[in-house]
C-alpha positions as CSV (number, residue, x, y, z in Angstrom):
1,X,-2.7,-4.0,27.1
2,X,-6.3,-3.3,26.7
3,X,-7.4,-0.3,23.6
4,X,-10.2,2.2,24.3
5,X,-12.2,2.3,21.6
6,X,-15.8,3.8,20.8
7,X,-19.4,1.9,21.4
8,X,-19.2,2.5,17.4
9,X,-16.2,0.7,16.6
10,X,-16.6,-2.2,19.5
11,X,-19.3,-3.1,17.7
12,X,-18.0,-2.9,14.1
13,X,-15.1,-5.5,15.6
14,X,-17.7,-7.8,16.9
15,X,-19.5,-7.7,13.8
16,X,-16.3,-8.8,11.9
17,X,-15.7,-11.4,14.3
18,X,-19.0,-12.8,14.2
19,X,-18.9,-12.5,10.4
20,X,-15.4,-14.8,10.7
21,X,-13.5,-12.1,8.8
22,X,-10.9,-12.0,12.2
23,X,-10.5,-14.4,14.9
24,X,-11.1,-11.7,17.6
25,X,-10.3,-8.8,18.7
26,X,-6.8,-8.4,18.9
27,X,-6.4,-9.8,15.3
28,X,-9.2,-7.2,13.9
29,X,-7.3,-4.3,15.7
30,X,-3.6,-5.6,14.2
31,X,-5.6,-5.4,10.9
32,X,-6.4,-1.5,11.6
33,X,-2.8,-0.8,13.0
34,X,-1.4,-2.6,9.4
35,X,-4.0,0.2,7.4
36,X,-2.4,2.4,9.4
37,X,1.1,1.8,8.6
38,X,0.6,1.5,5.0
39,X,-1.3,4.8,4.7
40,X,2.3,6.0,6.9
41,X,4.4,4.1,4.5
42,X,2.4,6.0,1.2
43,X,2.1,9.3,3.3
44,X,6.2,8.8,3.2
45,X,6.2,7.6,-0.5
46,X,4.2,11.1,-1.7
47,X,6.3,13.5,0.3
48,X,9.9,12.1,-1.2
49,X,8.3,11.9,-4.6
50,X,7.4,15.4,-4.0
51,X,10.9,16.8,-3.2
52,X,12.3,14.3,-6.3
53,X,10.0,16.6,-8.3
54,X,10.6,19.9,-6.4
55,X,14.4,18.9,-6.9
56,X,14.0,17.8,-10.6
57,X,14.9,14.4,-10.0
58,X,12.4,12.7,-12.4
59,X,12.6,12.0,-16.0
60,X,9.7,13.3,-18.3
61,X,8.2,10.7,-20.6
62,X,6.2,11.5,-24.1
63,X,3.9,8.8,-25.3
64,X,6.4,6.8,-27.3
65,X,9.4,7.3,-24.6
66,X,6.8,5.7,-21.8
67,X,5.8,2.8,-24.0
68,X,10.0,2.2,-25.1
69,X,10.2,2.0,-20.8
70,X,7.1,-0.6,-20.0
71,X,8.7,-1.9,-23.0
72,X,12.0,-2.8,-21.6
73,X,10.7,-3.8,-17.9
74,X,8.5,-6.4,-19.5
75,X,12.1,-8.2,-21.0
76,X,13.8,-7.3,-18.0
77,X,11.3,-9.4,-16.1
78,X,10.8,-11.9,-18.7
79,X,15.0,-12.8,-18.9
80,X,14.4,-12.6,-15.0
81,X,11.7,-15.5,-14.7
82,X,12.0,-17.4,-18.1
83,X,8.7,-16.6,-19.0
84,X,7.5,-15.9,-22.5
């Protein structure tokens, strides 16, 4: 399967080829399609912490309450891997 891309961005790929950040061009392009689904994946993330906040599903922190939670993740994942 062969992508149609712009003069602009045929050359961009060859650049980063040339420049050894890909392979070629089929690994540059995969590197664009991965972008892609990560900007999907945070697109996703910010519309269901949008309706958690439209539905009231969140807890409010103050200062002290926020620094009681980092607080307690930093044992949870220092019980977790033995670290001190």
């Amino acid at each position: 399967m062969s992508a149609d891309l712009s003069p602009e961005t045929e050359s961009f790929i060859q650049q980063e080829i040339a420049l050894g950040v890909y392979p070629d061009r089929a690994h540059a392009i995969e590197a664009g399609v991965d972008i892609l689904r990560q900007k999907k994946w945070l697109r996703d993330r910010l519309a269901e912490s949008q309706r958690q906040i439209r539905d009231g599903e969140y807890v409010d922190y103050d200062e002290d309450g926020l620094r009681l939670f980092f607080d307690r993740l930093k044992e949870r994942a220092t019980r977790r891997t033995g670290a001190n």
